[in-house]
Phi, psi and omega in degrees: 000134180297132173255149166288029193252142171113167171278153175302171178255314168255117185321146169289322179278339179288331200299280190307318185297305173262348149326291182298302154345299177321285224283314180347298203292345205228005186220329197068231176222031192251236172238320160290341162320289183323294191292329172300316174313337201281283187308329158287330173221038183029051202228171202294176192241009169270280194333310190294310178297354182254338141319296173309291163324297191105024181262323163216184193223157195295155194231153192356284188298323192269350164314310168315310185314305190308288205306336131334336171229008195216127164253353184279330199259335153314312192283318196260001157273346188270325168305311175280357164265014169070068197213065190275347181250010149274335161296322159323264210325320177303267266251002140305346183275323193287346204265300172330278135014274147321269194305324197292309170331279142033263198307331189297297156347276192325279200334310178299311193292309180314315170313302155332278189326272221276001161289339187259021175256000000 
């Protein structure tokens, strides 16, 4: 049995603070923010302003929601459960993604290039 003694392991407002950063950052503030949020986690559009805000942060299903559609917020849950190389690891499909653009780029000039020879 758990004794109720001791510190929380996370501030509740740190917690509502880099939630609502992620979705900022990555949805921005605007009134289609909310509703693509509404519409990703069915939750009410006062929650969503409040998520947004930093006055609270999403409680279970809908946390599941965010991180299923949000890798910024994915990214700032895994940071704040202390996990930074799984947070590394999400962010590989995206990195991948980018370098192969990258290589597509490189190809096309060289291919151009060797056409004006």
């Amino acid at each position: 049995m758990f004794t109720k003694t001791g510190n929380s392991f996370l501030d509740t407002k740190q917690y509502a603070d880099q939630i609502a950063k992620a979705l900022r950052a990555e949805l921005g503030t605007t009134h289609q923010a909310t509703k693509t949020l509404m519409r990703w986690t069915n939750a009410k559009e006062r929650t969503v302003k409040n998520w947004l805000a930093g006055t609270s942060g999403p409680r279970g299903e809908h946390l599941v929601a965010l991180v299923k559609h949000s890798d910024l917020a994915l990214s700032a849950f895994l940071c704040m459960a202390d996990r930074p190389h799984a947070a590394a690891a999400s962010e590989l499909p995206l990195l991948r993604r980018k370098l192969q653009a990258a290589i597509d780029g490189i190809d096309a000039f060289l291919r151009a290039g060797e056409m004006q020879l």
